[in-house]
C-alpha positions as CSV (number, residue, x, y, z in Angstrom):
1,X,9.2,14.5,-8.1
2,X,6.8,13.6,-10.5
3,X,4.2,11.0,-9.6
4,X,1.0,9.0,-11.1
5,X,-2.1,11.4,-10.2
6,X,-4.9,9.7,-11.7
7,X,-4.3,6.7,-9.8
8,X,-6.3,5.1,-6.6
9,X,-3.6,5.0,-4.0
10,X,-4.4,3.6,-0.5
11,X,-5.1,6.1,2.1
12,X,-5.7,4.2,5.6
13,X,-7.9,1.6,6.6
14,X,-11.5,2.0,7.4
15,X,-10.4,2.0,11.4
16,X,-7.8,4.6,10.6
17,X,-10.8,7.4,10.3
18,X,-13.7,8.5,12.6
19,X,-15.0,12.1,13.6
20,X,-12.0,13.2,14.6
21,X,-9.5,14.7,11.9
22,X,-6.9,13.7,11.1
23,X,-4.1,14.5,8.5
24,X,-1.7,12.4,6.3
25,X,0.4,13.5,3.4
26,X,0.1,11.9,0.5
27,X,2.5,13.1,-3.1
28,X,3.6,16.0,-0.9
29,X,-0.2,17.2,-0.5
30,X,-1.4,17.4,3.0
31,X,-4.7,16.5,3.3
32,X,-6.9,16.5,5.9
33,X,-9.9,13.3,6.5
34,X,-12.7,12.7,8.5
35,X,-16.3,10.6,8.8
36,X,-19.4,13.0,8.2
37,X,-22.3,12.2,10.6
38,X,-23.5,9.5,7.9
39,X,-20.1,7.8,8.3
40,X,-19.3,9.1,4.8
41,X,-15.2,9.6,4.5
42,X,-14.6,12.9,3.4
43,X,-11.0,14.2,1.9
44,X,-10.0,18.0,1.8
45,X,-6.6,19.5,1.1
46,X,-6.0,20.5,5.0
47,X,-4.4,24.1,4.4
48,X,-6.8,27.0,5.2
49,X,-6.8,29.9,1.9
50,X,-6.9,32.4,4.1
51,X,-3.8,32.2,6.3
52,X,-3.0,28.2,5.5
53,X,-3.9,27.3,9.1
54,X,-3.9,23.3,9.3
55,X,-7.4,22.4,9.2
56,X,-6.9,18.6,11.5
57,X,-6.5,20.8,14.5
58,X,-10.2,22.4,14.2
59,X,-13.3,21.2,15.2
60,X,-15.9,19.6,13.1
61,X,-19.8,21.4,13.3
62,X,-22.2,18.7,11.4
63,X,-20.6,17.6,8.3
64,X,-18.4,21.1,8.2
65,X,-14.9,21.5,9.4
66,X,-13.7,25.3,11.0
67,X,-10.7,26.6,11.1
68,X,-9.3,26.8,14.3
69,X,-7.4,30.0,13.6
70,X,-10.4,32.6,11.9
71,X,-12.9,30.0,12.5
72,X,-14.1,29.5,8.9
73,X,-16.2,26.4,8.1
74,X,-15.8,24.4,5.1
75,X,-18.8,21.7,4.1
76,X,-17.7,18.6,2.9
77,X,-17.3,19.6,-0.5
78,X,-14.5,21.7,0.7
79,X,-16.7,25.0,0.0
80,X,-16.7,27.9,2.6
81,X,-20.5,28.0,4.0
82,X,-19.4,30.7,6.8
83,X,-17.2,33.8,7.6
84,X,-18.2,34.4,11.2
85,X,-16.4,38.3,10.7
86,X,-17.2,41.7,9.2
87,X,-20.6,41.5,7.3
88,X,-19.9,37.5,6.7
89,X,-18.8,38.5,2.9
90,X,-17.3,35.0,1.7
91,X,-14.4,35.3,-0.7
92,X,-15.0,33.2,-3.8
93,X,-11.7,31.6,-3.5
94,X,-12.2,30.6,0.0
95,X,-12.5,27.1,-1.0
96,X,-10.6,23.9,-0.6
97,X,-9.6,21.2,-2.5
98,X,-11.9,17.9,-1.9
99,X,-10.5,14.4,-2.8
100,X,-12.8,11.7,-3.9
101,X,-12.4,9.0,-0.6
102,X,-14.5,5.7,-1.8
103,X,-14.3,3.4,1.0
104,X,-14.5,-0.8,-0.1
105,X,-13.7,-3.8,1.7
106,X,-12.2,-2.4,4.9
107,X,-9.9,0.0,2.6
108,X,-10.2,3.8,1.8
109,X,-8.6,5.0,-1.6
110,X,-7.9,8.3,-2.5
111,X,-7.4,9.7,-6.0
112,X,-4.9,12.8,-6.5
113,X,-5.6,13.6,-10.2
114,X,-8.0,15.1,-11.8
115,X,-11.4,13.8,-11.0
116,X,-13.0,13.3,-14.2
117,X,-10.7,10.9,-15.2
118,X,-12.0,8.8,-12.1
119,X,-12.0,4.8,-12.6
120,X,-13.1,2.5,-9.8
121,X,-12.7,-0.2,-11.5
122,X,-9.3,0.4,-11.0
123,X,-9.3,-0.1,-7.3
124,X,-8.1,-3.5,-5.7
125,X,-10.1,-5.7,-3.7
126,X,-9.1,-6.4,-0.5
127,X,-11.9,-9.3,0.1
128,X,-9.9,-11.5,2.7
129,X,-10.5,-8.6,5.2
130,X,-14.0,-9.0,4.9
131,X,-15.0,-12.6,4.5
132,X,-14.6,-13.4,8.1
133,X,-16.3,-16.8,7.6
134,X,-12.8,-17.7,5.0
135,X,-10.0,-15.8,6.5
136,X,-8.7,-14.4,9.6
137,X,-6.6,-11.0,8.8
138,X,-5.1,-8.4,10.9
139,X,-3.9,-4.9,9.3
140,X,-0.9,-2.9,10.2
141,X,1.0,0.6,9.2
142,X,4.4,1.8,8.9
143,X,6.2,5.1,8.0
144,X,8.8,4.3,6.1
145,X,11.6,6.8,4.8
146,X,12.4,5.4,1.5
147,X,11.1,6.1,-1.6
148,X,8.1,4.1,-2.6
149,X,9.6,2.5,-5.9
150,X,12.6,1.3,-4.2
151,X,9.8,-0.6,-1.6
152,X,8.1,-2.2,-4.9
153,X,11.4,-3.4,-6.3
154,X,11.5,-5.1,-3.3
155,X,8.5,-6.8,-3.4
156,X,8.6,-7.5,-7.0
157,X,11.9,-9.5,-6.6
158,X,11.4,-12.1,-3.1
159,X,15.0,-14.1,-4.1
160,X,15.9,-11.6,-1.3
161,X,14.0,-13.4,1.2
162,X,16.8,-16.1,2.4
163,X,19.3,-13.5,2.5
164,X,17.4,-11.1,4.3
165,X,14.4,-13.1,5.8
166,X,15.9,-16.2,6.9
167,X,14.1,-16.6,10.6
168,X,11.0,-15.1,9.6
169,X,9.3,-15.6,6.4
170,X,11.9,-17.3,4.4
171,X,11.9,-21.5,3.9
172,X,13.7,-21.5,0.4
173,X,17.2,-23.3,0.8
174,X,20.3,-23.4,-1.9
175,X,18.9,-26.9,-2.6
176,X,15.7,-25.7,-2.8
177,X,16.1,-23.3,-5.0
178,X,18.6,-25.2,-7.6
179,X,17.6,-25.3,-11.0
180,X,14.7,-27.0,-12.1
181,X,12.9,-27.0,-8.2
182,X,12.5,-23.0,-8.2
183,X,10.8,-21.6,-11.0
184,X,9.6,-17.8,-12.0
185,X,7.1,-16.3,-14.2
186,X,6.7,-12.9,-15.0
187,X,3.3,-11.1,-16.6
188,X,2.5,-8.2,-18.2
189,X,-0.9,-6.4,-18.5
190,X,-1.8,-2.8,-19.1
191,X,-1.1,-1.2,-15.7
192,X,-0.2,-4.4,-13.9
193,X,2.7,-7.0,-13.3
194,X,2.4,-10.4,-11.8
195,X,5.9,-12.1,-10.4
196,X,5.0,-15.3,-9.5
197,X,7.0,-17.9,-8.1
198,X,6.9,-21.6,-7.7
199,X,9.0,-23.8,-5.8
200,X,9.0,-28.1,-5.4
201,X,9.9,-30.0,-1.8
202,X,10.1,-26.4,0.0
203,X,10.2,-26.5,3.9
204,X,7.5,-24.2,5.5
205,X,8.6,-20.8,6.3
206,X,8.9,-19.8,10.1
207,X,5.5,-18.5,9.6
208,X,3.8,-20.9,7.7
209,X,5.0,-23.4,10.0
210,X,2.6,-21.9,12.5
211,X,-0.3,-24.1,10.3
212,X,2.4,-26.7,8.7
213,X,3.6,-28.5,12.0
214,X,5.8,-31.2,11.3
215,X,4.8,-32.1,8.2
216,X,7.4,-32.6,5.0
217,X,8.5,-30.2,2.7
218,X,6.0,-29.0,-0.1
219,X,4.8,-27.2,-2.7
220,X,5.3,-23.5,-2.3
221,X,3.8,-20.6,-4.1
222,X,4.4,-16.5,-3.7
223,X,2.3,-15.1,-6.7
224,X,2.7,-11.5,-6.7
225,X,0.7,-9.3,-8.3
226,X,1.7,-4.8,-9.0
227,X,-0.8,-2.6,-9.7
228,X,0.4,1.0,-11.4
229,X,1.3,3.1,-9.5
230,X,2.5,1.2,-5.8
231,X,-0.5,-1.5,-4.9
232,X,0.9,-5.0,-4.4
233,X,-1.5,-8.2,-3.4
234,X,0.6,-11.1,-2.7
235,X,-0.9,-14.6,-2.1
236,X,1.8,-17.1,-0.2
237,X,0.7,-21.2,-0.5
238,X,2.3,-24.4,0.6
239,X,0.6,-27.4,-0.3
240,X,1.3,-31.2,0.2
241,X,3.2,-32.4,-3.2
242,X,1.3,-32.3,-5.5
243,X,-2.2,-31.2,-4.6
244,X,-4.0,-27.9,-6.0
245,X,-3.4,-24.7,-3.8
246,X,-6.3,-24.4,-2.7
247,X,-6.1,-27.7,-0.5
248,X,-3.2,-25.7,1.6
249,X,-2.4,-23.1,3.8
250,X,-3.1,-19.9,1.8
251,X,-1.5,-16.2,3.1
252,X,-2.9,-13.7,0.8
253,X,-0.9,-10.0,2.0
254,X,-1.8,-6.8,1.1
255,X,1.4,-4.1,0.3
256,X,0.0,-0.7,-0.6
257,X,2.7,1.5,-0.6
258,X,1.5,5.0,-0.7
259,X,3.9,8.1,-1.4
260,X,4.4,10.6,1.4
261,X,7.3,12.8,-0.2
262,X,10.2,11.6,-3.1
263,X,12.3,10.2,0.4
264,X,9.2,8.8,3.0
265,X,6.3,6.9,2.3
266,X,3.5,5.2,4.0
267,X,3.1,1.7,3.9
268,X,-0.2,-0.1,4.6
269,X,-0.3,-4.0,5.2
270,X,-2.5,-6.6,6.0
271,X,-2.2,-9.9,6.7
272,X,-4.8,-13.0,6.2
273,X,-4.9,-16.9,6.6
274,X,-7.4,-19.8,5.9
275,X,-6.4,-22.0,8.6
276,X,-7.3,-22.0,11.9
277,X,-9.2,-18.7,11.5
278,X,-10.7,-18.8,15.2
279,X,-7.3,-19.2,16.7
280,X,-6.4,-15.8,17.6
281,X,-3.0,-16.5,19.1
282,X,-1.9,-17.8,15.7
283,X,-3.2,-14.8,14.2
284,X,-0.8,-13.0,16.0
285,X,1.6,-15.0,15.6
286,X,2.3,-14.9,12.1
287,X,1.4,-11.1,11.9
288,X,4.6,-10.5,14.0
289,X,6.2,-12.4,11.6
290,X,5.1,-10.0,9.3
291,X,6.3,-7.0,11.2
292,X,9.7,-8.4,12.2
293,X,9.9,-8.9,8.2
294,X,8.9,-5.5,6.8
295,X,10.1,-3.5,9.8
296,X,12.9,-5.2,11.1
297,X,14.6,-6.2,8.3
298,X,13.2,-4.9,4.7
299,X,12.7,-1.5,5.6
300,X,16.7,-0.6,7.2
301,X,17.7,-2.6,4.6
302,X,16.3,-0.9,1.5
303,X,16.3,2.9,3.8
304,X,20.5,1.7,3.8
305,X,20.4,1.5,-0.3
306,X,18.2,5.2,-0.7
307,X,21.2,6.6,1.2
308,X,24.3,4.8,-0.8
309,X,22.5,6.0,-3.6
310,X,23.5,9.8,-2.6
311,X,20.5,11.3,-3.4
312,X,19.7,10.1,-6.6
313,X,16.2,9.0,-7.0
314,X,16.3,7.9,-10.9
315,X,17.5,4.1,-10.4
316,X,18.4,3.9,-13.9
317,X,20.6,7.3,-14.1
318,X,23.0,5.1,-11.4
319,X,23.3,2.2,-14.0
320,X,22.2,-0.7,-11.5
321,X,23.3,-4.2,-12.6
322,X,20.7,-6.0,-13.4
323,X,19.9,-9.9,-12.9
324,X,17.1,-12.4,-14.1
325,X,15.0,-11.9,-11.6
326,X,15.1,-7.8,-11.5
327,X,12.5,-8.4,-14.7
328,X,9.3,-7.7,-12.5
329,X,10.7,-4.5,-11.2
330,X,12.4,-3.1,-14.3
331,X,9.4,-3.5,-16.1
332,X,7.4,-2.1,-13.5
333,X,9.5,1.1,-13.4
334,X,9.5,1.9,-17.5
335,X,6.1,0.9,-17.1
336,X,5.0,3.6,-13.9
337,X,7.7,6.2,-16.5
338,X,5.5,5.9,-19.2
339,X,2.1,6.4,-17.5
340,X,3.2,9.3,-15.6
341,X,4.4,10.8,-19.1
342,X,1.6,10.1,-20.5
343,X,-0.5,12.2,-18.1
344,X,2.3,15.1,-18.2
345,X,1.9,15.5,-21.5
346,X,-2.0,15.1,-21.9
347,X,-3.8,18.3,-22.0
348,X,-5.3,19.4,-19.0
């Protein structure tokens, strides 16, 4: 399967990495990580040249990782500094692969493509995870075994959420979402897509109700926001009638969905709110929500479509029928299509 390379693509969260390695596989590259002594991630593709022993089950010496099958070390740069047999001759192509792992905001991003073609501008903030004066937030993982575009169609499209969400993090109703109460805009940038939904005299969802109580029906907003190739922020409101968003309850979510194989992939969420940020069991409250919602119910649900689809990973090559409101995620797709050609056909 072809995939976006020179992309930033969410590999863990800060927490997820200390001095022990680990390994994740990410566009069917395993990869081993780890903190140096500084606390500085390090990335290296995790198969030893010499007999492709996995690299996560050896021990780390300083900064340098050894095999735990021939015991050669590798410095962070992924070069070999020592061949503990023979006369210690190191072949020249006893040398791994390094990733560049930038670390910002509680997130670490990894780019798979070539690594002068590095942009950081291109990597998303994740700011409610760090400005613990504004927010409260929780992050969570999930393997998931589903393609990763078939997760983004599903977040770029939340008219599923009444159908499939209904206890949890749905509060749209058939009245509610009548004609001329539910209304949905759809953006275009470069290498983005925003999906962004408005609806009048909404009830509070199950989990917004957590900060709404009993107050009336209001103002709700889901702004969605895709970044090429799988990073969606979404930023869930409900206001009194009326007043700004920023006078409500705001639930900004992080979706990065990162690409383990063309079938599994791994997704990386976190959860924030403004209200009530010291109350920890409403923090937990709403991140089960959360769960139920991605584990319980999106991800059988859209793992059930990947297998009626028999295999067939092209979406368009099954000749979908398409709706209004599949806009976001069409556009998405020809969008991630022509990037990834793009790069195919640029010379290396």
């Amino acid at each position: 399967m072809n995939y976006l390379k020179n992309a930033w693509y969410c590999a863990g969260w800060s927490s997820d990495i200390g001095r022990e390695p680990i390994s994740k596989t990410f566009l069917e590259e395993s990869i081993v990580m780890y903190r140096r002594e500084d606390g500085t991630p390090v990335a290296l593709s995790n198969r030893c040249p010499h007999r492709f022993a996995p690299l996560c089950e050896g021990k780390l010496k300083g900064d340098n990782i050894e095999c735990p099958y021939h015991g050669l070390q590798y410095d962070a740069n992924g070069t070999c500094i020592l061949n503990p047999h023979g006369r210690g001759i190191i072949p020249k192509a006893a040398q791994l692969r390094s990733y560049p792992l930038v670390e910002r905001e509680g997130t670490l991003w990894i780019w798979m493509g070539d690594a002068e073609n590095i942009d950081e501008e291109q990597i998303v903030g994740t700011p409610f995870l760090v400005q613990k004066d504004q927010y409260a937030s929780t992050t969570g993982y999930l393997k998931v075994k589903v393609n990763y575009q078939l997760f983004v169609d599903n977040l770029l499209d939340l008219t599923h959420a009444p159908y499939l969400h209904p206890d949890t993090l749905a509060g749209a109703t058939e009245e509610s979402m009548a004609p001329g109460k539910m209304t949905v805009e759809f953006v275009q940038g470069e290498r983005d897509i925003q999906s962004n939904y408005f609806v009048r005299d909404m009830p509070a969802t199950p989990q917004l109700a957590v900060f709404w109580e009993n107050r009336a029906p209001g103002d709700f907003r889901a702004l969605m926001h895709w970044h090429a190739p799988a990073t969606l922020v979404l930023e869930v409101s409900l206001t009194e009638t009326g007043k700004p968003k920023e006078e409500g309850v705001i639930v900004p979510v992080m979706h990065f969905m990162t690409p383990e194989t063309a079938t599994t992939s791994h997704y990386f969420f976190a959860i924030g709110h403004n209200r009530d940020i010291d109350d920890t069991e409403k923090t937990r409250v709403i991140s089960e929500y959360a769960i139920r919602a991605f584990a319980d119910e999106d991800e059988p649900m859209v793992e059930a479509c990947q297998e009626l689809m028999g295999g067939v990973l092209d979406l368009f090559a099954l000749q979908p029928v398409l709706l209004e409101t599949d806009v976001a995620a069409v556009k998405a797709r020809r969008l991630l299509d022509e990037m990834i050609l793009a790069e195919v056909n640029t010379p290396a």
